[in-house]
MILOPA-226736 format. One record per residue: x, y, z of N, C-alpha, C in turn; residue in three letters. Coordinates in steps of 0.1 Angstrom, whole numbers, padded with zeros to 4 digits, always signed. Atoms other than C-alpha are relative to their C-alpha. Example, Ala and Ser with C-alpha at 12.3 -4.5 7.8 and 13.67 -1.06 7.14 Angstrom:
+0009-0012+0000+0123-0045+0078+0009+0012+0000ALA-0009-0011+0000+0137-0011+0071-0008+0011+0008SER
END
This chain:
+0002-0014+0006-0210-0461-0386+0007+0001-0013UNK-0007-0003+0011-0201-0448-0418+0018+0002-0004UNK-0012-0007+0001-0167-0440-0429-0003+0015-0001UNK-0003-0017-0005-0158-0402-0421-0007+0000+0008UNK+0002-0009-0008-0179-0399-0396-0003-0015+0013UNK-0008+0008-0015-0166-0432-0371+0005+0009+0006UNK-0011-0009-0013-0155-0418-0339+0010-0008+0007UNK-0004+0009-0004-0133-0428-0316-0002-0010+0008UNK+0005+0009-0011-0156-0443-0291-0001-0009-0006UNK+0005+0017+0007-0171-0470-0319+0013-0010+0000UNK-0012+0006-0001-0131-0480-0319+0001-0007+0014UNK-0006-0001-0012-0125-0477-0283-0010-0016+0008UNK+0015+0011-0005-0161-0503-0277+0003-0013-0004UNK-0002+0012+0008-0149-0525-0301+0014-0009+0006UNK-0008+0002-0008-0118-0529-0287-0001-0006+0013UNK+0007+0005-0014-0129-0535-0251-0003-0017-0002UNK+0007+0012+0002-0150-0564-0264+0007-0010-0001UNK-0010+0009+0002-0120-0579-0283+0009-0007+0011UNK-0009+0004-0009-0097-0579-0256-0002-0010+0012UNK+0007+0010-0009-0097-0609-0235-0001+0002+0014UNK+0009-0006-0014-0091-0590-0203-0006+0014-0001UNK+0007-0011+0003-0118-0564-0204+0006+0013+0004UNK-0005-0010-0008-0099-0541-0180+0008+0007-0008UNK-0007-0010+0009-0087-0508-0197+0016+0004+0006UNK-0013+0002-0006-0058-0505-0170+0010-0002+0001UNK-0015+0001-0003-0025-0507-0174+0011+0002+0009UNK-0008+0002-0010+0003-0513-0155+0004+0021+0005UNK+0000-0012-0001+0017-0476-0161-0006+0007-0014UNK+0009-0010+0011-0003-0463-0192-0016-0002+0002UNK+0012+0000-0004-0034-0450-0180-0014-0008-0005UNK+0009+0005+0008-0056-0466-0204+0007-0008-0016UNK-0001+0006+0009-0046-0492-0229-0001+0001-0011UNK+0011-0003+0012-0073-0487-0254+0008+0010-0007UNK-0005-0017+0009-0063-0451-0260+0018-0002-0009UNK-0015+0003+0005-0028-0462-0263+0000-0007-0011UNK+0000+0007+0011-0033-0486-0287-0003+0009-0010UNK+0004-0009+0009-0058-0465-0309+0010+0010-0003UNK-0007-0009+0011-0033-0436-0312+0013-0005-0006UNK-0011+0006+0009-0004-0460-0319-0003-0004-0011UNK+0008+0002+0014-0023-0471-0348+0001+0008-0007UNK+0002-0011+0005-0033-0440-0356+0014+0007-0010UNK-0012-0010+0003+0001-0425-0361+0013-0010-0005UNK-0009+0009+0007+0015-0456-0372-0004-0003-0020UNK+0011-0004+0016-0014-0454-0406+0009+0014-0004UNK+0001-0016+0003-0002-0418-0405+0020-0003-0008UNK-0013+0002+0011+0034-0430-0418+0000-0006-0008UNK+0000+0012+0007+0025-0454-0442+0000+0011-0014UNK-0004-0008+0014+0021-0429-0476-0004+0013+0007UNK+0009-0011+0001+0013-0391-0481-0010-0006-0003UNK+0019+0002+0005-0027-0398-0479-0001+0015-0002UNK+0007-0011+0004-0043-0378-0501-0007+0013+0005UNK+0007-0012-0013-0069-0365-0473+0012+0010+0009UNK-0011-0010-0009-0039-0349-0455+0008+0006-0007UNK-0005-0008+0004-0023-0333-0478-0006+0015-0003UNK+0006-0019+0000-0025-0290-0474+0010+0007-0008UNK-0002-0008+0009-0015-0266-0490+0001+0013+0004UNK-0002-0013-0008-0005-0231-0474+0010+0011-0003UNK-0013-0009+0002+0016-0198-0478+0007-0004+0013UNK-0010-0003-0008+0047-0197-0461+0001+0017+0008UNK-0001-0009-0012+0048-0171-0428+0015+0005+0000UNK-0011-0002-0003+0079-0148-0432+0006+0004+0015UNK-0004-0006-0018+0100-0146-0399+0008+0008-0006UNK-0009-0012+0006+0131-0127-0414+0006-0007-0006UNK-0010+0001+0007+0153-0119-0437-0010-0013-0014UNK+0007+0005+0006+0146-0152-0461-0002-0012+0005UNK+0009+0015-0007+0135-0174-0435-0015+0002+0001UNK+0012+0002-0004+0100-0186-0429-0004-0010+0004UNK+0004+0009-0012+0083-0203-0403-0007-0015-0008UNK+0010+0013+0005+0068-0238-0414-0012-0003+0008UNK+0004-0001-0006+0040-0240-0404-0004-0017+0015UNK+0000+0010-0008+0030-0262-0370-0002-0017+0001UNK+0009+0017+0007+0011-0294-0385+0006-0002-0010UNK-0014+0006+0016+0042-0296-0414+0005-0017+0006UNK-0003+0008-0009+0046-0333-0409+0013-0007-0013UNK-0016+0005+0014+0067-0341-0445-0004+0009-0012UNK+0001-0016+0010+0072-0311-0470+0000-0012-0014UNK+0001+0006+0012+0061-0323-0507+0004+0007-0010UNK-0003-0010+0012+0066-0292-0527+0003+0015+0007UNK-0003-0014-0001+0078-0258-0522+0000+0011-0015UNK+0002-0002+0015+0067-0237-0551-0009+0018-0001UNK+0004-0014+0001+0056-0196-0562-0012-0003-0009UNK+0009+0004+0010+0024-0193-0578-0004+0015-0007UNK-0004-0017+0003+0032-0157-0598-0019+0007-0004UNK+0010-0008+0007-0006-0152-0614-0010-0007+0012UNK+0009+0001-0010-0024-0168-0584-0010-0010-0006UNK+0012+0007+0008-0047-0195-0603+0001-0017+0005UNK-0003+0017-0004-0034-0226-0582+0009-0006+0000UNK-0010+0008+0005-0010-0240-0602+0012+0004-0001UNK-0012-0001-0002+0027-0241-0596+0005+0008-0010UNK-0007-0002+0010+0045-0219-0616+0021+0001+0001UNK-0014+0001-0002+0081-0224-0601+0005-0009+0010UNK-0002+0009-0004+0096-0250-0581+0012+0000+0012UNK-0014-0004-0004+0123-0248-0551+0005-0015+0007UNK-0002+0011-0008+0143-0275-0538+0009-0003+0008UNK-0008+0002-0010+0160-0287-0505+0017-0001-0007UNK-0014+0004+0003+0197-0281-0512+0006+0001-0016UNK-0003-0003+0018+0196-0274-0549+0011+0009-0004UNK-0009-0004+0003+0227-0267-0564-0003+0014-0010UNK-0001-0012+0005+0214-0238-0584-0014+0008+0014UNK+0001-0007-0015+0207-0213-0554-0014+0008-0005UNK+0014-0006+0002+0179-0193-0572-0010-0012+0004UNK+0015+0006+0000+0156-0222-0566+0007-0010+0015UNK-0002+0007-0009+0173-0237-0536-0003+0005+0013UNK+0006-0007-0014+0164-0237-0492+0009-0013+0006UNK+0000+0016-0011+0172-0256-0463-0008-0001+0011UNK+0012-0005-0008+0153-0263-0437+0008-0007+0017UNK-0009+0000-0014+0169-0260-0399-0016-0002+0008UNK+0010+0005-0012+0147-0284-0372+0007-0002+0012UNK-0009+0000-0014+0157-0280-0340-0012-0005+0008UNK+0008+0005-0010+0146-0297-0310+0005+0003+0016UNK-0004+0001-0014+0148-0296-0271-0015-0006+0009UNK+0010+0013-0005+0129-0321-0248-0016+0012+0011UNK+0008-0012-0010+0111-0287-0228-0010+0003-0010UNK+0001-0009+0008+0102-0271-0260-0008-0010-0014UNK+0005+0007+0012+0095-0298-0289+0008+0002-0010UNK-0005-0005+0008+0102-0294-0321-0001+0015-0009UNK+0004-0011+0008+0106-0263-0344+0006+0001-0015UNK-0009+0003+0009+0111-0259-0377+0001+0011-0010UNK-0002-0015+0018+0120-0227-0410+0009-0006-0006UNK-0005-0001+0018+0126-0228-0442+0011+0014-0005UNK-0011-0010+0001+0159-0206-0452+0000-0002-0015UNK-0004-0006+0018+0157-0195-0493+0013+0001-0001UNK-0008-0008+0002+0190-0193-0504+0001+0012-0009UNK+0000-0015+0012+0181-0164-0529-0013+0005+0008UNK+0012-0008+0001+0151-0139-0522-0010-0007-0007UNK+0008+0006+0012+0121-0157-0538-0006+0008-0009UNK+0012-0013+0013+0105-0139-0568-0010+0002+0003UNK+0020+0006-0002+0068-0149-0559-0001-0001+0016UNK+0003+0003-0015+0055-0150-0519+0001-0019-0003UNK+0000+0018-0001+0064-0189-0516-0014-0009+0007UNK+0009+0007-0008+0040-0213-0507+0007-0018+0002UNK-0005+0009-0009+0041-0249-0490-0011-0012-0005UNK+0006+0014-0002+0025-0288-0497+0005-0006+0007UNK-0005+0009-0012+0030-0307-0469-0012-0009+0005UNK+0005+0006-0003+0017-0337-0453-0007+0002+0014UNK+0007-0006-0015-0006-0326-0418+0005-0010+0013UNK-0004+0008-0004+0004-0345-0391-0015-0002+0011UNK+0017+0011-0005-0026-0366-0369+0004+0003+0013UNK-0001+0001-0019-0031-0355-0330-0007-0009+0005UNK+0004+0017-0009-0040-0382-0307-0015+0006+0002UNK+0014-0001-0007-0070-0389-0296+0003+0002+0015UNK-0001+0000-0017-0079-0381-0259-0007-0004+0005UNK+0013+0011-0010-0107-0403-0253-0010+0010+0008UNK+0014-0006-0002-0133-0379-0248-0011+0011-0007UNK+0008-0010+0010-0161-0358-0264+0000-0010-0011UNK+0000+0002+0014-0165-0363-0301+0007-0001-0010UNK-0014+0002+0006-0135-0373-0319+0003-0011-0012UNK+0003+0005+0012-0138-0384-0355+0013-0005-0006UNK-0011+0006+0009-0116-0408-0376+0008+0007-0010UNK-0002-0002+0015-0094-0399-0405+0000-0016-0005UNK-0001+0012+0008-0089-0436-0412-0013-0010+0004UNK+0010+0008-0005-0120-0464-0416+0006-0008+0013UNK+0000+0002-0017-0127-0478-0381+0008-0015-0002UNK-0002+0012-0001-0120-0510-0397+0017-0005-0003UNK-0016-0001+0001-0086-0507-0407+0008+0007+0013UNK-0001-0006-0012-0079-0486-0372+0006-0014+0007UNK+0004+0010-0011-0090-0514-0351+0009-0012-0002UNK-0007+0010+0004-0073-0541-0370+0017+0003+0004UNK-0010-0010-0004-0041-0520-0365+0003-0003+0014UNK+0001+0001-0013-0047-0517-0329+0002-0015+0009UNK-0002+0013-0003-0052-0555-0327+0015-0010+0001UNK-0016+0005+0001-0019-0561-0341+0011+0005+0011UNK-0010-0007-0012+0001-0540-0316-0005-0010+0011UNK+0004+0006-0010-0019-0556-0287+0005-0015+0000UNK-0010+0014+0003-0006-0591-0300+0015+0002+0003UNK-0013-0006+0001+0025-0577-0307+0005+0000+0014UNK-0005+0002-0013+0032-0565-0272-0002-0006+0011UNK+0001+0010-0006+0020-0598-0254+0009-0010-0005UNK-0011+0006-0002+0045-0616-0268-0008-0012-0013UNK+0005+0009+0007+0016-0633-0295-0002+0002-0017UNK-0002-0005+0016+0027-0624-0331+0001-0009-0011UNK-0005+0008+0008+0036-0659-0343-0016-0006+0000UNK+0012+0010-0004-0001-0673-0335-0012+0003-0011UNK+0011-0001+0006-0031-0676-0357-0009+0011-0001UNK+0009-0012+0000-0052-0650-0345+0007+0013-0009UNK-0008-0010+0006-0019-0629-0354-0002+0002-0013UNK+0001-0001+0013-0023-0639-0386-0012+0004-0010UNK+0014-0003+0009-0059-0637-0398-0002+0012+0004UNK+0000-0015+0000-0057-0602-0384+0005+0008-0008UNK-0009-0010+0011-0027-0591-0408-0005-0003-0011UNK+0012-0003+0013-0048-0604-0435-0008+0009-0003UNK+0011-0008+0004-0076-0585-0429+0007+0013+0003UNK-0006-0019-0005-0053-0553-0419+0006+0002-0015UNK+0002+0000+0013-0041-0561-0456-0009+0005-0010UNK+0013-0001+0005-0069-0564-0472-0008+0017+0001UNK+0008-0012-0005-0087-0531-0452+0011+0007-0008UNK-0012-0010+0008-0052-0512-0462-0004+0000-0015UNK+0002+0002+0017-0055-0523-0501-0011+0012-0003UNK+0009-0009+0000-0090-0508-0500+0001+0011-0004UNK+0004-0010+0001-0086-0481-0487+0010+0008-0005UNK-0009-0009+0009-0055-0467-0507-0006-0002-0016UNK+0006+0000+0014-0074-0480-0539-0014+0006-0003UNK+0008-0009-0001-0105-0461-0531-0002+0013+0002UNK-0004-0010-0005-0091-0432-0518+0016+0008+0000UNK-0011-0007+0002-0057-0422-0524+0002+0006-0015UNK-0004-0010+0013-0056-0411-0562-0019-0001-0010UNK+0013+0002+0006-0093-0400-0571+0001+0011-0013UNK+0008-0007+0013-0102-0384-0605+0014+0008-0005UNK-0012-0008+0004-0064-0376-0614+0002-0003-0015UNK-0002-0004+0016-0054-0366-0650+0011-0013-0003UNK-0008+0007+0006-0042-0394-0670+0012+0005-0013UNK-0010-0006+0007-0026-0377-0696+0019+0002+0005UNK-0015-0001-0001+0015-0381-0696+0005+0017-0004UNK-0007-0011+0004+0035-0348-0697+0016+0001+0001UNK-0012-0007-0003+0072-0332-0700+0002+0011+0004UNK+0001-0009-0008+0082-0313-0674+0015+0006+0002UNK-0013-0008+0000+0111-0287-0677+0011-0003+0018UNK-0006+0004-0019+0137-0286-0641-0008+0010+0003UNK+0007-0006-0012+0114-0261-0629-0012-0006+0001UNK+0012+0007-0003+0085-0283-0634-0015+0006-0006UNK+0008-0007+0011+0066-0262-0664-0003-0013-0011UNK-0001+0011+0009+0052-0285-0687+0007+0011-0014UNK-0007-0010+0011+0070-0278-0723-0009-0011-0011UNK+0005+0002+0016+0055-0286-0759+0013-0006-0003UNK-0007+0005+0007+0072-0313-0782-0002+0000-0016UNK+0006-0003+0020+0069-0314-0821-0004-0016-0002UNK+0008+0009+0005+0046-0345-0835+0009-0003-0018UNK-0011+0010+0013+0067-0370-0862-0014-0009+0001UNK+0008+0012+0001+0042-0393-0879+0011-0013-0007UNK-0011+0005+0000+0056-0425-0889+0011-0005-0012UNK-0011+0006+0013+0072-0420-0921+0015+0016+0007UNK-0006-0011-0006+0092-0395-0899+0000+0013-0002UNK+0004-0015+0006+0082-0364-0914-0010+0005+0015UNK+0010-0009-0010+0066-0337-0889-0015+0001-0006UNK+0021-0003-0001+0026-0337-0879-0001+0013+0002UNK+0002-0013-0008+0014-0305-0876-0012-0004+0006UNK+0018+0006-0003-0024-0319-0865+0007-0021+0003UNK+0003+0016-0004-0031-0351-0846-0004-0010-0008UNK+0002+0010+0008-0036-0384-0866-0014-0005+0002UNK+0018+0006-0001-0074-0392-0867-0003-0012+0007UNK-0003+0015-0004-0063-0427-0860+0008-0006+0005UNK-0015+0007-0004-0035-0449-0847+0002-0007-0015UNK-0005+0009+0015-0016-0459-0881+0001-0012+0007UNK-0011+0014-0003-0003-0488-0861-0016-0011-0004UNK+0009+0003+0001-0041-0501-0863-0009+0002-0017UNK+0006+0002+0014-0048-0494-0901+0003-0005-0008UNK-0004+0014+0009-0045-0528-0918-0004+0001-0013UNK+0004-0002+0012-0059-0513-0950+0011-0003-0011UNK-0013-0001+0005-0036-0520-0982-0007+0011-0006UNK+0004-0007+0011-0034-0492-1007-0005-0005-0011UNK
END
């Protein structure tokens, strides 16, 4: 099947096949397969912020200047006001930042009944309704119905293979190894096909709030440009 629209069965089949004893069974994990698959899964799911999972959301006030994070927050990337509403950042806050107008913390609490929970505490009032980039976090598969990839099947599986080595005790052996090649390989891929598409090359300077700022243009007899050079001097071998 295509990429994006593998499920988990084509994984779960493929698997089966591989494995030398076909039985899905486990001692105490009801099904192997699935185990594997979401260990993978959530093992891919730590390797970078992927692009695909990164969202983008307002912040839910609970009180005062806390707000909720929301539930699928899996690693916060930016905290930031967007005062005219057009997308783009216009202010920037950061964990623990010594100047309190732009600083937060963020209190995660856990208990084994309950899970985890997590708010964002401003230490100042924010100027702008805050918003939130954060990394989504990946729910397991549950082995049934229709249940589509985020990552190709082929890099999954390979994934899956390794663990299953891994926890037989066969990591040092050949098979081991022409697997991590190709789980290489598949990786490379798919972070060079997919992790940074159609992004602005252009260099910029970015103030501490993260505003780009204008510089003044020196050509190279040091004197101020007001207008861009038509050419690169460094490239005009002409004599006078």
């Amino acid at each position: 099947m295509a990429y994006r629209s593998d499920t988990y069965t084509s994984v779960a089949n493929r698997l089966k096949d591989w494995m030398q004893d076909a039985s899905d069974t486990g001692g105490n994990v009801t099904s192997r397969i699935l185990d594997l698959v979401n260990r993978a899964n959530q093992s891919l799911w730590m390797e970078r912020p992927w692009a695909g999972l990164v969202v983008r959301s307002a912040l839910t006030l609970s009180s005062g200047k806390t707000y909720t994070l929301p539930a699928a927050c899996g690693v916060i990337l930016d905290v930031y006001h967007d005062t005219d509403s057009d997308g783009r950042p216009d202010g920037h806050y950061y964990e623990d930042s010594s100047d309190t107008a732009r600083g937060y913390y963020v209190s995660r609490s856990y208990a084994k009944d309950t899970g985890f929970a997590q708010t964002i505490t401003f230490m100042a009032t924010p100027s702008s309704a805050p918003y939130i980039r954060y990394v989504k976090l990946l729910e397991d598969f549950a082995g049934t119905g229709t249940e589509y990839l985020y990552f190709p099947s082929e890099l999954l599986v390979a994934k899956a293979q390794m663990f299953h080595l891994e926890d037989g005790g066969l990591s040092a052996g050949d098979m081991y190894k022409a697997i991590q090649q190709k789980f290489t390989r598949e990786m490379t891929n798919f972070m060079q096909s997919q992790q940074f598409e159609n992004r602005e090359q252009r260099m910029m300077i970015l103030d501490d709030q993260g505003t780009e700022v204008s510089t003044d243009r020196y050509n190279l007899g040091g004197g101020p440009e007001s207008e861009p050079s038509p050419y690169d001097p460094s490239y005009d071998l002409r004599s006078d």
